[in-house]
C-alpha positions as CSV (number, residue, x, y, z in Angstrom):
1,X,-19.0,-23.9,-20.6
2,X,-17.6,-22.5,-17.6
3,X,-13.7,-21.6,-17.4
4,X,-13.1,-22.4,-14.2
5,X,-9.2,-22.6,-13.5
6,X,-10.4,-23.6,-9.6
7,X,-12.7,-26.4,-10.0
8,X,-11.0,-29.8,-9.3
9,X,-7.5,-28.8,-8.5
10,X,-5.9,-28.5,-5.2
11,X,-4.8,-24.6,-6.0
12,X,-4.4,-22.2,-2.5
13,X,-5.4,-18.8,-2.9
14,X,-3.8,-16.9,0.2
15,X,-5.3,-13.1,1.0
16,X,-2.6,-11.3,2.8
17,X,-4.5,-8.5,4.3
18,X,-5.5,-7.3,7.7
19,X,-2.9,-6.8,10.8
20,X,0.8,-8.4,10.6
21,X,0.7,-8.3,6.9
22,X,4.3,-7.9,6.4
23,X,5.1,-11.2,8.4
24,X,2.4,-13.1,6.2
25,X,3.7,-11.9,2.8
26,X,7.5,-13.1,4.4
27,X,6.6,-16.6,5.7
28,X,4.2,-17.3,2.4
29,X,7.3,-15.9,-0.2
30,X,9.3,-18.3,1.9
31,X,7.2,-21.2,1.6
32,X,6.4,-20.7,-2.3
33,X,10.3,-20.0,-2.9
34,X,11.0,-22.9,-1.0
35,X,7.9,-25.1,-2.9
36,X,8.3,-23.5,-6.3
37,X,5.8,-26.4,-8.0
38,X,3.3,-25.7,-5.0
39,X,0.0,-24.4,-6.9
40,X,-0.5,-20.9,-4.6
41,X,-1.2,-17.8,-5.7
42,X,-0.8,-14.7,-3.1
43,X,-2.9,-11.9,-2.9
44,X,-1.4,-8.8,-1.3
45,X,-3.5,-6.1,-0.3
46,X,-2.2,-2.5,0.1
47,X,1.0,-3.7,-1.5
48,X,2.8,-0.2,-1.8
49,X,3.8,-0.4,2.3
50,X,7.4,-0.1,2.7
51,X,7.0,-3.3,4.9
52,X,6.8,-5.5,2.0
53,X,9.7,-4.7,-0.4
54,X,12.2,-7.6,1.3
55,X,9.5,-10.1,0.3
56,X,8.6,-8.8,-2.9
57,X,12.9,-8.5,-3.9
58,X,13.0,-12.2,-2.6
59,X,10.2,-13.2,-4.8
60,X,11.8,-11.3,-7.9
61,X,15.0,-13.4,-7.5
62,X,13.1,-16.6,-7.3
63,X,11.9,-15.4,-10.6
64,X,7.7,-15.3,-9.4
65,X,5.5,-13.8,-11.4
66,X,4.2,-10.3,-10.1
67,X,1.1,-8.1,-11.0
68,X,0.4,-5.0,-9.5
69,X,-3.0,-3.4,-9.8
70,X,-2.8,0.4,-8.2
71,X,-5.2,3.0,-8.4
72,X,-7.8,5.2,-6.5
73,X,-9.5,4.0,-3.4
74,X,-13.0,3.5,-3.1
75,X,-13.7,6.5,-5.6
76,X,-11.3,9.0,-4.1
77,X,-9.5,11.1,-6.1
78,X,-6.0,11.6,-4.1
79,X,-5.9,8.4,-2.2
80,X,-3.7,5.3,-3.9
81,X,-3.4,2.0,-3.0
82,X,-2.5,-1.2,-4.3
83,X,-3.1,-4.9,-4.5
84,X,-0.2,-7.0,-5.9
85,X,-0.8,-11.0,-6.8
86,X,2.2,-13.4,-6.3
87,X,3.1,-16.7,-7.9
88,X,6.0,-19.1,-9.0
89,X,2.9,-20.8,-11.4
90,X,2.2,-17.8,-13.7
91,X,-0.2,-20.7,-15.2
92,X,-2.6,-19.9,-11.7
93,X,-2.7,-16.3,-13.6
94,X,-3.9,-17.0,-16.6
95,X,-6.1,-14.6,-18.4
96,X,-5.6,-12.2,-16.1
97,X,-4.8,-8.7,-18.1
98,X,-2.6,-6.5,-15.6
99,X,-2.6,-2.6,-16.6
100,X,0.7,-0.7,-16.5
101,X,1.0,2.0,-13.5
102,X,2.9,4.0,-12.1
103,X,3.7,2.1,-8.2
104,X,5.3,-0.7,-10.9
105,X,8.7,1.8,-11.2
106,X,8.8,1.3,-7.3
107,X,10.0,-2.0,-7.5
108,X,12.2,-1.3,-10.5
109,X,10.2,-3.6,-13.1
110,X,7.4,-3.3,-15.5
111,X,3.8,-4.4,-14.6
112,X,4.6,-8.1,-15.3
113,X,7.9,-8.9,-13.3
């Protein structure tokens, strides 16, 4: 049996990566704030930029759930990114284990806001 959380449902999985990021992650934490029942799940890519804490407060208040996966890039030793998922459906999450790390103190929460 396959557990496929995807199949059949009419779930959005939105990458936020690439140029103009910032302006993606603030129009999409709009919309999903403003469609809290909406089944999308945001996935932020190099989520430690400065660019994105507005978004990310504005998601806290709207009380989404946030998981922040940082660590080394590609196999370097000194270089740290991370990738942050976003959702007002925690359910979209499910089984999904997030590690504790460090970037999680920058936005004044533990790993699972």
């Amino acid at each position: 049996m396959v557990n496929d959380l995807w199949h059949g449902r009419n779930n959005l999985l939105i990458s936020i990566d690439g140029g103009d990021r910032c302006k993606h992650l603030s129009v999409w934490a709009e919309y999903i704030i403003n469609n809290p029942h909406s089944p999308i799940l945001l996935l932020i890519d190099n989520s430690e930029i400065n660019g994105f804490e507005d978004a990310f407060k504005r998601l806290l208040r709207a009380s989404a759930s946030i998981y922040h996966c940082y660590g080394n890039v590609y196999c370097q030793l000194t270089t740290k990114q991370c990738t942050s998922f976003a959702t007002l459906n925690p359910g979209l999450m499910y089984g999904i284990c997030a590690a504790p790390s460090s970037h999680d103190q920058r936005w004044g929460k533990m790993n699972m806001q």
